[in-house]
N, C-alpha and C positions, 0 to 999 in steps of 0.2 A: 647634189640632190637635196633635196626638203630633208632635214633632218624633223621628223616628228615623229611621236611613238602612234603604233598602229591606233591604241586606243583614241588618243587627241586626233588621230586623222580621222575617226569612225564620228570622232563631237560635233567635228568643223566640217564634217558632211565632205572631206576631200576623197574620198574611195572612187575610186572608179573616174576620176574629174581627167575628163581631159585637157582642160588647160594646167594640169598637176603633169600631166604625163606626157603631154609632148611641148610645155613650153620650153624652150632656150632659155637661161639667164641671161640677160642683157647690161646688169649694171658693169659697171668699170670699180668706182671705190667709194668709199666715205667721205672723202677729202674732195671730189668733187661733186660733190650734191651742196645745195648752198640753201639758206633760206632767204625768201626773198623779203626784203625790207620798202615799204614804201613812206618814206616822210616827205612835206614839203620842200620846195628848192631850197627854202630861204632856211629851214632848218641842216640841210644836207653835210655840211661843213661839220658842225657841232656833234652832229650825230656821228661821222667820223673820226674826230679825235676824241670823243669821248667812248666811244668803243676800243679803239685801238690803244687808247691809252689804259683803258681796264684788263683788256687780253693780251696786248700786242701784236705783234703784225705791220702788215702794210696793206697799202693799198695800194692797185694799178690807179694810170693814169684817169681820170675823169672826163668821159665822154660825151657829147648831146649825139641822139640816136632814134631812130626811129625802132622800136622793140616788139611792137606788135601789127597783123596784118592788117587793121587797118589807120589812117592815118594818126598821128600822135608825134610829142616829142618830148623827151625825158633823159635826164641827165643818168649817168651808169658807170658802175664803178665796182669793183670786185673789192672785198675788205676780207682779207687771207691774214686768219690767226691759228694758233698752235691748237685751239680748243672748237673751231666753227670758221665758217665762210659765208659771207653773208653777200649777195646779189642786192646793191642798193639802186634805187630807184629815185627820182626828186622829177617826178610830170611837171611840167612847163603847161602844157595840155590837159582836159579833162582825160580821164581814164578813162579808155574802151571797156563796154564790159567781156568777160567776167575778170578781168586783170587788177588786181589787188589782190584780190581772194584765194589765189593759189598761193602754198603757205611756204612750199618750198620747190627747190631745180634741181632734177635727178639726170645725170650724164647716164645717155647709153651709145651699146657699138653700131646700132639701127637703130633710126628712130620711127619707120615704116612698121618694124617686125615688131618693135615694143610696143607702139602703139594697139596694133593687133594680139598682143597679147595680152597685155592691157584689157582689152577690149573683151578678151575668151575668159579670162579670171572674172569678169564682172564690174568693170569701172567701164565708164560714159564717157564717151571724148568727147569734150564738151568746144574745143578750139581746134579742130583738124591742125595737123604738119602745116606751114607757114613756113618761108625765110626769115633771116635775121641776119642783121650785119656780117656772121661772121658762124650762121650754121643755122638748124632748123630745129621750131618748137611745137612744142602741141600739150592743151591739156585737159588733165583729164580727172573725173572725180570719181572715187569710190564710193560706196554704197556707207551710208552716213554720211554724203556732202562734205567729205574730204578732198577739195582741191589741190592737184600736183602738176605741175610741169616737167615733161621729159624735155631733154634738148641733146642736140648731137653739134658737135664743132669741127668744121670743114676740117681746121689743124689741129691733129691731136693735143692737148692740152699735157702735160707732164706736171705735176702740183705732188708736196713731200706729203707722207700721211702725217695725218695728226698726232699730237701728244697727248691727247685726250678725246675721243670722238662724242660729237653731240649727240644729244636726242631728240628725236621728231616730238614733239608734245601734242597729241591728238585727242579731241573729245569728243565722243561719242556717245547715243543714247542706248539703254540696253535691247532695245528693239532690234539694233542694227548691228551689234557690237561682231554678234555670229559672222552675220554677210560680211562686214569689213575687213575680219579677220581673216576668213577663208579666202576673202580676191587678194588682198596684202598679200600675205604668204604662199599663194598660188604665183600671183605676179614675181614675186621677189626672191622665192627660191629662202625663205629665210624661216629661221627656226624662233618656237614660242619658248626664252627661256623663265619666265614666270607665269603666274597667274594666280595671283590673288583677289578672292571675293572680300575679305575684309580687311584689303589696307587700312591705314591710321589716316581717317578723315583730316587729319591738319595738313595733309597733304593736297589737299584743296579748299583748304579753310575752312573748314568745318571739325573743327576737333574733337568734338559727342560723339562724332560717328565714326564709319568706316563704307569704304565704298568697293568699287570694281577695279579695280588695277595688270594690265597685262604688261609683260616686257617683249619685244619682237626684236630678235639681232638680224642680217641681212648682208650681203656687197652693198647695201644703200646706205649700212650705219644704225644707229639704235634707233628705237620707235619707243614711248612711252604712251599704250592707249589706254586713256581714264573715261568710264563708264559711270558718267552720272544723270541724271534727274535733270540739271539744269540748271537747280536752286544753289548758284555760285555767286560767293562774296567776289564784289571787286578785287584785284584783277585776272581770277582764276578764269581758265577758260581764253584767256586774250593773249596767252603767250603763246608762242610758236616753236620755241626751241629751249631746250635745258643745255647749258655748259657747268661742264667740271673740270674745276678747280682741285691743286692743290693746298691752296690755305685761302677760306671762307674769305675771314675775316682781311685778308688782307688784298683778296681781290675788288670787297667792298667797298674800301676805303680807298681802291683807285679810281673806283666807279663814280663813289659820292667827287671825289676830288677834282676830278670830271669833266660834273656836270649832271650827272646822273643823278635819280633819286631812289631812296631805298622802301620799297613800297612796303611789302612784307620785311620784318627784322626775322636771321637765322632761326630754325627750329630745326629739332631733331626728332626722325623718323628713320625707324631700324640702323642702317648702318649710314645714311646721308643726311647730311645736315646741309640745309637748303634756304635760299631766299629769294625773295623776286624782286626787280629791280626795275625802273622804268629810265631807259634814255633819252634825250634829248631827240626830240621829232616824235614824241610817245611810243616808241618800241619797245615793249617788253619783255623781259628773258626772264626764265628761271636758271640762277645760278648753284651748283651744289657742289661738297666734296664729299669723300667717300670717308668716313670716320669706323672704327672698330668699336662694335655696339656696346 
């Protein structure tokens, strides 16, 4: 069930919802929800050993595939590390829309019924159900034009959990922050373990200030949703997923070694000391480890 206290459910307007009280949970786990990466072909190689050489892991074989309903064709390749998974892309082809834009791939046990309920919490399917090589997608955007793909696999997938699970990095206006929160956690069955009105602005580069910060735990994995204004220094706002590490510094220097660059240098904020990195193909991550404040 929703772990929330009566009072947060009275905030987020869930009382009485019934996409709260009669949906089904549909996630499977952490470990398979992936974010999806798109860089060029001719980048795709680099961008793989320099990921994998920063986190480790492996990569499945390297496919050319047709991945969306309508025609296209893009190289694809799963990058499974101890810390994220990442769904990499390299189009051959121009891009259908709206495919780039969905930021990450959430495995469920129906993709018919999540879709639908999806749908009751308040996100827009914006790509109906479709096939794919090897199971069926659809996606859909929450209220603040948060882009997500559910997908189901003919063959059950079997993946070990992680040794550290990602976070979703989502940014949101405070107009929306309500609505996004209550379909999220409607849809996901997932509890609000923070909420801060004035985290420490250097957490989006802004260090004078302080801003909006939620934490969301879930079956889908961490959510990190920042609530700001807009007015973001480069490259706040362009990441898509946070990985933790346990030693900063020395994940960096696998990064830089690489190939990688280190956009932001480490800072510290309450107990995480954090940086942001940019890989080869311009993907962005925030990386962080958990320090005793």
């Amino acid at each position: 069930m929703l772990r929330l206290s009566v009072a947060l459910v009275a905030l987020l307007g869930l009382a009485g919802s019934p996409a709260l009280a009669a949906s089904p949970q549909f996630g499977v786990g952490a470990q398979y929800d992936t974010t999806h990466v798109y860089v060029a072909p001719d980048d795709v190689d680099a961008f793989v050993k320099s990921f994998l050489a920063t986190f480790g892991g492996t990569s499945t074989k390297q496919v050319t595939a047709t991945v969306t309903p309508t025609p296209s064709s893009t190289t694809s390749q799963l990058l499974q590390t101890p810390v994220g998974t990442v769904s990499l892309f390299g189009f051959k082809t121009p891009i259908p829309y709206p495919f780039g834009a969905e930021r990450t791939g959430y495995l469920v046990t129906d993709l018919d019924k999540a879709v639908a309920a999806a749908k009751a919490a308040g996100a827009d399917v914006i790509v109906s159900p479709f096939p794919d090589p090897i199971g069926r997608d659809a996606v859909v955007q929450w209220p603040g034009g948060v882009n997500m793909q559910l997908y189901w696999h003919t063959t059950k997938p079997d993946y070990p959990a992680f040794a550290a699970i990602p976070e979703n990095r989502v940014y949101v206006s405070p107009d929306r922050v309500a609505a996004f929160t209550r379909a999220f956690l409607a849809f996901s069955h997932g509890k609000l373990v923070s909420d801060d009105k004035k985290a420490p602005g250097i957490e989006i580069g802004l260090p004078d200030g302080t801003f909006h910060r939620l934490r969301i735990e879930s079956v889908f994995g961490r959510m990190t949703v920042l609530v700001t204004d807009g007015h973001l220094p480069f490259p706040y706002g362009r990441e898509m997923t946070g990985y933790e590490t346990a030693d900063l510094d020395a994940t960096l220097q696998k990064a830089k070694d690489s190939g990688a660059e280190i956009l932001v240098e480490p800072y510290q904020s309450g107990d995480r000391r954090a940086a942001m990195v940019e890989f080869p193909g311009s993907y962005i991550a925030e990386i962080h480890a958990v320090t005793a404040e």
